[in-house]
MMTF fields as JSON, N, C-alpha, C and O atoms, coordinates in Angstrom:
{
  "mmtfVersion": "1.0.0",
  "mmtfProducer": "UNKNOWN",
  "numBonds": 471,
  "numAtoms": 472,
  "numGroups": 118,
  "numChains": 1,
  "numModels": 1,
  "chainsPerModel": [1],
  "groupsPerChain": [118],
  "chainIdList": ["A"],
  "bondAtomList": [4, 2, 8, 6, 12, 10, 16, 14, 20, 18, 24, 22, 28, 26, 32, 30, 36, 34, 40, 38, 44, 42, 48, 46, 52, 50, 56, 54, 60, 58, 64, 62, 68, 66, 72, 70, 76, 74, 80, 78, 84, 82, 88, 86, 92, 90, 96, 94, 100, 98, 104, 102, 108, 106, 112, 110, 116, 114, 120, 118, 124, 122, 128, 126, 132, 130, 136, 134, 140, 138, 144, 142, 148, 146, 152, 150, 156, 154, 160, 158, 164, 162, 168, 166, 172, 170, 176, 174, 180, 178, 184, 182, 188, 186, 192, 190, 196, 194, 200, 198, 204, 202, 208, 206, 212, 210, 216, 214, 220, 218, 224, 222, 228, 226, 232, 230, 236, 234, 240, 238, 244, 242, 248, 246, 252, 250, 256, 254, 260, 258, 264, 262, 268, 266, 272, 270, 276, 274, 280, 278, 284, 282, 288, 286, 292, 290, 296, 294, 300, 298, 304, 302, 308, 306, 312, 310, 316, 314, 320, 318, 324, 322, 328, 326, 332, 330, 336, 334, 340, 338, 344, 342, 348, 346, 352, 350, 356, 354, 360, 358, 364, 362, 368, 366, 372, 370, 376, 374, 380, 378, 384, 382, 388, 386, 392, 390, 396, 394, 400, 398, 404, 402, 408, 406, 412, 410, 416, 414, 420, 418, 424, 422, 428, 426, 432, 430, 436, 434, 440, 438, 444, 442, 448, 446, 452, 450, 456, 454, 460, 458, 464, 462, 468, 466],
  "bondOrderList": [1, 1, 1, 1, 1, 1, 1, 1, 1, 1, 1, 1, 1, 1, 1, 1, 1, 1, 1, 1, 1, 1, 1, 1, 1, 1, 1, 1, 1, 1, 1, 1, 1, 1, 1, 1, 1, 1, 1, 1, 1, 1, 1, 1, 1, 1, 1, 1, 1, 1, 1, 1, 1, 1, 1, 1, 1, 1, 1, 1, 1, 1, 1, 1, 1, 1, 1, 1, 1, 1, 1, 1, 1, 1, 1, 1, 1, 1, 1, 1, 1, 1, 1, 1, 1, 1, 1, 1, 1, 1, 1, 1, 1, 1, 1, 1, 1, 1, 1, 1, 1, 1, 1, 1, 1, 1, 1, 1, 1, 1, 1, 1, 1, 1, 1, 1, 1],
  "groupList": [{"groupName": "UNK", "atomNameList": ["N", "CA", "C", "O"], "elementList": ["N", "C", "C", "O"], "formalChargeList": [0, 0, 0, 0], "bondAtomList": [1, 0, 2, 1, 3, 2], "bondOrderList": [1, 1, 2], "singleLetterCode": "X", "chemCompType": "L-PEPTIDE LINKING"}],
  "groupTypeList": [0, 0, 0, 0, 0, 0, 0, 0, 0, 0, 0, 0, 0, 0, 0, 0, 0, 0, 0, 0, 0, 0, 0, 0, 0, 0, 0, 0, 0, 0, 0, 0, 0, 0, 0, 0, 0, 0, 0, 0, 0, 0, 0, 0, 0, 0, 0, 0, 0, 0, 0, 0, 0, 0, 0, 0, 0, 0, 0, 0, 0, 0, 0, 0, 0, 0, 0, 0, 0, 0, 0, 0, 0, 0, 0, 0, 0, 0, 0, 0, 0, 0, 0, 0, 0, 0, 0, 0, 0, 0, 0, 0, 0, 0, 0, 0, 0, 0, 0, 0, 0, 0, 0, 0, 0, 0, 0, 0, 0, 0, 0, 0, 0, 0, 0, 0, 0, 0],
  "groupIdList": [1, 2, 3, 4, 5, 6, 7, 8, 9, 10, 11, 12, 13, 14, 15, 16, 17, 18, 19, 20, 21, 22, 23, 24, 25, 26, 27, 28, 29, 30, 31, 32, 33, 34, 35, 36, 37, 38, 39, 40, 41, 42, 43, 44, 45, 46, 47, 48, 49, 50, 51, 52, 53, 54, 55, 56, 57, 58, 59, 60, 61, 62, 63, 64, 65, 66, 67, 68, 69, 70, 71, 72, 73, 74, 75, 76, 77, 78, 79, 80, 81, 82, 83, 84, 85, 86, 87, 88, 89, 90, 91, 92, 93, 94, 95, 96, 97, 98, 99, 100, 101, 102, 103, 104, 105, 106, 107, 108, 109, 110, 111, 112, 113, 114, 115, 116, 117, 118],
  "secStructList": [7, 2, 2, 2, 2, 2, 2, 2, 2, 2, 2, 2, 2, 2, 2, 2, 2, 2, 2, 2, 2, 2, 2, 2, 2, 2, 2, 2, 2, 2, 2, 6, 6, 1, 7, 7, 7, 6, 4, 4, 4, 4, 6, 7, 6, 6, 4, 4, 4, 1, 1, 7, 7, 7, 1, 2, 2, 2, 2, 2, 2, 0, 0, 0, 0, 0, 2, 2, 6, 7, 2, 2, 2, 2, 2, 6, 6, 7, 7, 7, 2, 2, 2, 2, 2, 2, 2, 2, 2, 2, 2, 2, 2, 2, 2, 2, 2, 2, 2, 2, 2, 2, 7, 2, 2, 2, 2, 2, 2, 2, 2, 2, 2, 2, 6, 1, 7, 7],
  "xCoordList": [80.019, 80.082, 79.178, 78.1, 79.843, 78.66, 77.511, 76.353, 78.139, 76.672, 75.876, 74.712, 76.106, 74.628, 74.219, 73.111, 74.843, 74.473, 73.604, 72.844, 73.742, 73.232, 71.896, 70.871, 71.928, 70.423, 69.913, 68.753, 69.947, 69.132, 68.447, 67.234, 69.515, 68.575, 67.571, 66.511, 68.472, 66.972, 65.973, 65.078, 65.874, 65.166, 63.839, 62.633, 64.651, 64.063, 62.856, 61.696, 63.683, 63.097, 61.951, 60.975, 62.299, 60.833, 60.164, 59.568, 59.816, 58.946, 58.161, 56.937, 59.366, 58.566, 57.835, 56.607, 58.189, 57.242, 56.152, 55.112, 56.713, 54.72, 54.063, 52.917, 54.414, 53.834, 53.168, 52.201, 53.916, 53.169, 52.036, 50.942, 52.834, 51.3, 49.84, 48.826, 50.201, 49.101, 48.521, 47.294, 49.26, 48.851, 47.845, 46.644, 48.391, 47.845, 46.446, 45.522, 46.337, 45.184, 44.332, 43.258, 44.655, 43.762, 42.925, 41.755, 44.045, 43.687, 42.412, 41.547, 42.523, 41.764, 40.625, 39.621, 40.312, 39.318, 38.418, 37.252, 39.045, 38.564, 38.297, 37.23, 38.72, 37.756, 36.899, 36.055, 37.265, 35.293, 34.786, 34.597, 34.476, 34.038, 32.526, 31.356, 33.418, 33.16, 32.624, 32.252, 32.676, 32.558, 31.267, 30.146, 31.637, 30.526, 30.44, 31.139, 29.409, 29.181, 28.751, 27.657, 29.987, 29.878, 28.942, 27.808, 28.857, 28.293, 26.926, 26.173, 26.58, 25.164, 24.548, 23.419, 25.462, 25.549, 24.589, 23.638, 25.445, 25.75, 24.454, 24.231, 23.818, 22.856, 23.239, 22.401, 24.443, 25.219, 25.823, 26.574, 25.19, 25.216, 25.246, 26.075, 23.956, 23.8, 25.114, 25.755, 25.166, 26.29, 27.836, 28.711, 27.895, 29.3, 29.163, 29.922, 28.501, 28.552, 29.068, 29.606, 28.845, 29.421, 30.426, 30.584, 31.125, 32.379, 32.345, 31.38, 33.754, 33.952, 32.921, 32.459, 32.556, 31.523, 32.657, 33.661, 32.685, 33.629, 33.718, 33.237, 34.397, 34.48, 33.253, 32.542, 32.883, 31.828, 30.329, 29.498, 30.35, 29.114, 28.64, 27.553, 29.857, 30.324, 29.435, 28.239, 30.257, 30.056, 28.465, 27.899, 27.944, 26.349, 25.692, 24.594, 26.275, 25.231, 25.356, 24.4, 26.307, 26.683, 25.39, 24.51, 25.925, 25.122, 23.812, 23.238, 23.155, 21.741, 21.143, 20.474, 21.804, 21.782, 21.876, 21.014, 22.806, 23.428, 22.298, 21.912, 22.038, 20.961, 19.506, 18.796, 19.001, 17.652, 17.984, 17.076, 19.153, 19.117, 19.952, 20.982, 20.171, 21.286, 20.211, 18.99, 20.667, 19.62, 19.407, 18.488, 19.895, 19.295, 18.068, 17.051, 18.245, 16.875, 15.943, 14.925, 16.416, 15.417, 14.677, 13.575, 15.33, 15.324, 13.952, 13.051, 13.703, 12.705, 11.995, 11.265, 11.636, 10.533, 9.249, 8.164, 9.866, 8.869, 8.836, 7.706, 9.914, 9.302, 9.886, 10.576, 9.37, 9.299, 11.175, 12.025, 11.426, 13.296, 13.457, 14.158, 13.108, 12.901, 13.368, 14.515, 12.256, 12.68, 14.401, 15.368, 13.819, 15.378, 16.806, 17.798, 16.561, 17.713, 18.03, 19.254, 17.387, 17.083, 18.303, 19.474, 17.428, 18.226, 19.351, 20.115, 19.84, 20.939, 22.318, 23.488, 21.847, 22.694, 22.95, 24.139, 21.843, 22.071, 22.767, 23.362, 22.778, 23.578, 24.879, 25.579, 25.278, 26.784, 27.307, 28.528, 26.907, 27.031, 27.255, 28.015, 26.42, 26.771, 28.219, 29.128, 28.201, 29.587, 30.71, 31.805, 30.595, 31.371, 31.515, 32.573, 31.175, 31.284, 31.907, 32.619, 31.307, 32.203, 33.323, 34.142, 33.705, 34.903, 35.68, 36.374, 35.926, 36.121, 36.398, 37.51, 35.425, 35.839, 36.639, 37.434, 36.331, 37.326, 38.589, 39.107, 39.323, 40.554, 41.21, 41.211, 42.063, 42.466, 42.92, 42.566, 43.64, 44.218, 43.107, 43.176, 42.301, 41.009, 39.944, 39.19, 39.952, 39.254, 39.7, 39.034, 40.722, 41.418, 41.649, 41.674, 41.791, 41.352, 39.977, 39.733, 39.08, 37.899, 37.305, 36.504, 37.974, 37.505, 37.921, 37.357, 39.102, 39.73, 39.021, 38.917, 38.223, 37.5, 36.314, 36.07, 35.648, 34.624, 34.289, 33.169, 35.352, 35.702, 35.726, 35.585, 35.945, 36.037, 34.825, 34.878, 33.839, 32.589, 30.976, 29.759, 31.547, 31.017, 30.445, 29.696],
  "yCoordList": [97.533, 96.482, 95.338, 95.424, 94.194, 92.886, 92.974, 93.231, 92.66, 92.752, 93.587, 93.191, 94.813, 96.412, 95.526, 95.076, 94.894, 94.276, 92.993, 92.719, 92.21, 90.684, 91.121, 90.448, 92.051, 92.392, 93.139, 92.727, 94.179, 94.48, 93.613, 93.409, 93.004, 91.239, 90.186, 89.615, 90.22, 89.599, 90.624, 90.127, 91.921, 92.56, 92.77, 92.846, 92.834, 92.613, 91.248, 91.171, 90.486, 88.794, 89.187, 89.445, 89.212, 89.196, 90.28, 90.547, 91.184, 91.817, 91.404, 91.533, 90.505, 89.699, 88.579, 88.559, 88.033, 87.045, 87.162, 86.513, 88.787, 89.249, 89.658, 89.992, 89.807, 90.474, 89.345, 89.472, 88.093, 87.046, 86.264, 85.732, 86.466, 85.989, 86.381, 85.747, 87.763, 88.568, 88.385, 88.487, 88.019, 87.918, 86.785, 86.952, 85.542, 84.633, 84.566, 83.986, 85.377, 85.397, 86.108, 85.557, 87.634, 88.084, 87.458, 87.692, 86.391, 85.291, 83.941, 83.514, 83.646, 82.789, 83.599, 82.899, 85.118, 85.188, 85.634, 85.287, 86.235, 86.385, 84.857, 84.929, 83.423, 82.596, 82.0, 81.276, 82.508, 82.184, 83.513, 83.648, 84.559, 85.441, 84.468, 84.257, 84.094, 83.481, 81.85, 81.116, 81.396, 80.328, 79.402, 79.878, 78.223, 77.63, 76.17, 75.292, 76.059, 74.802, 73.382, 72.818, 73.03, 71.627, 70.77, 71.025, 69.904, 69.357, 69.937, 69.292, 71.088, 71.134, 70.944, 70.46, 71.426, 71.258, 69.868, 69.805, 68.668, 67.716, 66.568, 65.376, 67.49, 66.953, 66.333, 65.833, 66.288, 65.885, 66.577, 66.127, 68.052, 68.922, 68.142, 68.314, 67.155, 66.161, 65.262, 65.141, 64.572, 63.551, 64.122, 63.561, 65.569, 65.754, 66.455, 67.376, 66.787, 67.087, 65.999, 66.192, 64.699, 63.159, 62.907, 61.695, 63.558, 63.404, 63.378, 63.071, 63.815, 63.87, 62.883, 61.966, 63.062, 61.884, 61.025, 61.673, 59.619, 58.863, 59.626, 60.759, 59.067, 59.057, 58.439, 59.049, 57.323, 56.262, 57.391, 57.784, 57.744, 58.798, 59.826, 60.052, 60.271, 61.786, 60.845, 60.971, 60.09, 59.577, 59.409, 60.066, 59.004, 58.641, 59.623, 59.73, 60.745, 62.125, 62.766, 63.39, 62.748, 63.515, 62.984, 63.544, 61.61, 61.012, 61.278, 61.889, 60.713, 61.134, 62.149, 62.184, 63.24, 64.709, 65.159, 65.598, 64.949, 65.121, 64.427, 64.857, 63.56, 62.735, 63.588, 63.978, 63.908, 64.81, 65.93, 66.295, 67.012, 68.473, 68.169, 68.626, 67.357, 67.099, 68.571, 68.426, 69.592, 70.341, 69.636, 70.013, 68.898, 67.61, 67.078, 66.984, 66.736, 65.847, 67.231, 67.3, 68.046, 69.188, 69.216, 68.684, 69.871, 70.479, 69.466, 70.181, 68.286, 67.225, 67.142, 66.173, 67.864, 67.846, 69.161, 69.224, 70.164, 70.909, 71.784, 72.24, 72.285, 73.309, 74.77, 74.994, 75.559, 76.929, 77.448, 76.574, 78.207, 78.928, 79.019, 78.158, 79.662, 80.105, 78.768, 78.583, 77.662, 76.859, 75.624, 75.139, 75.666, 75.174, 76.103, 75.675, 77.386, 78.065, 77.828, 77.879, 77.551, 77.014, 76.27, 76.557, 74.631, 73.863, 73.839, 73.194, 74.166, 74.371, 75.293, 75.229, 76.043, 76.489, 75.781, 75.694, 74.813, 73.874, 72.712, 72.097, 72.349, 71.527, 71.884, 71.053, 73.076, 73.208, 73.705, 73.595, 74.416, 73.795, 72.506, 72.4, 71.323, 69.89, 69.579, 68.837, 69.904, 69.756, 70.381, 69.829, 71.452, 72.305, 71.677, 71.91, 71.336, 70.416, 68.793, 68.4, 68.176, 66.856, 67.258, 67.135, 67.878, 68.17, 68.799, 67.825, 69.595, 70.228, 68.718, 68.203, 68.309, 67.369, 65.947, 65.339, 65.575, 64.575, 64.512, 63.561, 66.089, 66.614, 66.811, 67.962, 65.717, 65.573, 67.18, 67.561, 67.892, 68.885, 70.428, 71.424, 69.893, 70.991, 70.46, 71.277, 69.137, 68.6, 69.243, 69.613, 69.17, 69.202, 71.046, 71.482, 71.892, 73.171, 73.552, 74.237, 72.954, 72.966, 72.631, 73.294, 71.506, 71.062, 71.93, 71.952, 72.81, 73.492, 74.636, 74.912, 75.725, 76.114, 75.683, 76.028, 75.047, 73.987, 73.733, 73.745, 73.531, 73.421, 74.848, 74.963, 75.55, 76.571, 77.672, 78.887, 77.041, 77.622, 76.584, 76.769, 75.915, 74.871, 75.794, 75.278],
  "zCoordList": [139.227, 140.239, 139.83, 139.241, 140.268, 139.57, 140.306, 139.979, 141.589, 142.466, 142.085, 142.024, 141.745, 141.749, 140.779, 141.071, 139.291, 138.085, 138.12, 137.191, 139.227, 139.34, 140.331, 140.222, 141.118, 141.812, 141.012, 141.025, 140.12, 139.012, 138.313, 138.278, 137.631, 136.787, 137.78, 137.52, 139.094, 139.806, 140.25, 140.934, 140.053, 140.484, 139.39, 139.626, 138.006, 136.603, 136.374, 135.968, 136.787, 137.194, 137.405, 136.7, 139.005, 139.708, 139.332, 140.375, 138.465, 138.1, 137.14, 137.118, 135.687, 134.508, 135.747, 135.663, 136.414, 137.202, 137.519, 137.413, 138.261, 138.529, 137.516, 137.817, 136.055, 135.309, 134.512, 133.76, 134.831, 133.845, 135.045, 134.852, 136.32, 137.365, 136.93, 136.639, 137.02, 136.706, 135.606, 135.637, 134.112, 133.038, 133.281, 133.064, 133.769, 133.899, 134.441, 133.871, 135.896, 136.259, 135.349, 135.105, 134.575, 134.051, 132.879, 132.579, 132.148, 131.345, 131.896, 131.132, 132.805, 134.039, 133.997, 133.859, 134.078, 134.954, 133.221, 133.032, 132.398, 131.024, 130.617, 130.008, 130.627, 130.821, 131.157, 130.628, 132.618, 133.257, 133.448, 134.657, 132.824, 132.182, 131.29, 131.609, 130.049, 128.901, 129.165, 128.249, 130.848, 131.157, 130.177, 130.003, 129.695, 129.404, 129.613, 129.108, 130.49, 131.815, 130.72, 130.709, 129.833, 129.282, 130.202, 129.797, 131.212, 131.582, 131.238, 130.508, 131.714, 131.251, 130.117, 130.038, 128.846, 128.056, 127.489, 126.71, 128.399, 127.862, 128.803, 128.595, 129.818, 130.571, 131.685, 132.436, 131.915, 133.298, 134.503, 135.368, 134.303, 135.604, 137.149, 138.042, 137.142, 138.423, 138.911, 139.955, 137.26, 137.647, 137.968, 138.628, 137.209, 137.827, 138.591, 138.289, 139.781, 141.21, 142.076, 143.167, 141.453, 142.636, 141.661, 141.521, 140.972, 140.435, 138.492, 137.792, 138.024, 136.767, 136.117, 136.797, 134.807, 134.277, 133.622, 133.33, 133.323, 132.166, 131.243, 131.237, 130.263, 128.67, 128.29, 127.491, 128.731, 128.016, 128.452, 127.634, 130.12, 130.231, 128.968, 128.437, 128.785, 127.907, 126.481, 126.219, 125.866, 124.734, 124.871, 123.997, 125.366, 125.262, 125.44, 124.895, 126.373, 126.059, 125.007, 124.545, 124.538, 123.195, 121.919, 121.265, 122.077, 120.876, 120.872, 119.97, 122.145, 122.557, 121.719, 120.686, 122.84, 122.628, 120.933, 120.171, 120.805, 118.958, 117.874, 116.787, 118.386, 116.915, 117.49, 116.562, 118.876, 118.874, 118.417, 117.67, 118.472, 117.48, 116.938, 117.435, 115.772, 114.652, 113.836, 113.881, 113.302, 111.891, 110.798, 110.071, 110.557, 109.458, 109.845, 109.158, 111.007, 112.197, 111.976, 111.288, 112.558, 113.097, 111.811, 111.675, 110.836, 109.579, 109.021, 108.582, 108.971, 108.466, 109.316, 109.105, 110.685, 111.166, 110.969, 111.546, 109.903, 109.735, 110.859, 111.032, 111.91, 112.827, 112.201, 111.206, 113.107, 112.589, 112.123, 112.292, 111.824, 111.532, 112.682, 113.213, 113.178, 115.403, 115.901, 116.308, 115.846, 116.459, 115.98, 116.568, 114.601, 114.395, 114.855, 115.445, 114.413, 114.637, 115.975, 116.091, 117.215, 118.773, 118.593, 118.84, 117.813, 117.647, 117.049, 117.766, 116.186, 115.979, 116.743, 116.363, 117.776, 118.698, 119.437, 119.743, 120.173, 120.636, 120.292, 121.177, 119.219, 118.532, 118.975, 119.554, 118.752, 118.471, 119.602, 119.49, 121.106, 122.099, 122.806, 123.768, 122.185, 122.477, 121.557, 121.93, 121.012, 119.915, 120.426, 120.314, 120.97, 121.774, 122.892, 123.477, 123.122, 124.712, 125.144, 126.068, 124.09, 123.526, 123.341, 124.251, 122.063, 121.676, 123.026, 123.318, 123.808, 125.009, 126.005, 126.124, 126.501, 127.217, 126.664, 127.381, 125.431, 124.87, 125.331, 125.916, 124.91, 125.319, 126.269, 126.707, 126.993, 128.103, 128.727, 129.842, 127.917, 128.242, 128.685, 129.407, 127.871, 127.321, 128.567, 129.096, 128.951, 129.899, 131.552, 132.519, 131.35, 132.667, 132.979, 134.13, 131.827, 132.255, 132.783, 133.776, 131.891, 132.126, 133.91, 134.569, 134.253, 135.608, 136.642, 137.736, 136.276, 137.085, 137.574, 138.77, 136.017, 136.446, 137.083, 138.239, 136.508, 136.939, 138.48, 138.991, 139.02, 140.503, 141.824, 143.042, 140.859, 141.734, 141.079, 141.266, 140.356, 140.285, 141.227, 141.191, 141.694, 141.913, 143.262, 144.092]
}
């Protein structure tokens, strides 16, 4: 009979549906798991509480930020491995974070969680 045949396949349906809902969320929550709060990153925790920062905001913390723990910079000031190795995590967190927010697409996941950690 078609019918027994055509409610099977929607019955099939809605199961891949729930199975990719679910995928989805479990995907969502394994990223903010792993969450990592760019803005802070980037020294603008404050400013994006009264809303998203610009591009031009973003761009100037980066740089800031980026030329005080560049490991080149660090590296010619003589501090301890400890403390560069510091810096250099830090570094690439700020790098991680630019790059991340540049990306409209990468930006706009980000806020999503962002928003509902807030």
């Amino acid at each position: 009979d078609d019918r027994a045949g055509g409610k099977a396949e929607e019955d099939d349906d809605e199961e891949e549906d729930e199975d990719d809902a679910q995928g989805a969320m479990a995907a969502e929550a394994d990223e903010e798991e792993g969450f990592e709060d760019h803005y802070a990153a980037l020294g603008l925790a404050e400013a994006a509480l009264e809303g998203a920062p610009s591009r031009e905001e973003l761009r100037r913390a980066f740089r800031r930020l980026a030329l005080r723990f560049h490991p080149d910079k660090v590296a010619r000031q003589g501090l301890s491995a400890a403390a560069q190795a510091a810096a250099r995590e830090r570094f690439e967190a700020i790098a991680r974070a630019n790059e991340a927010l540049q990306d409209d697409a990468r930006r706009a996941a980000f806020e999503a969680v962002y928003a509902r950690r807030r």
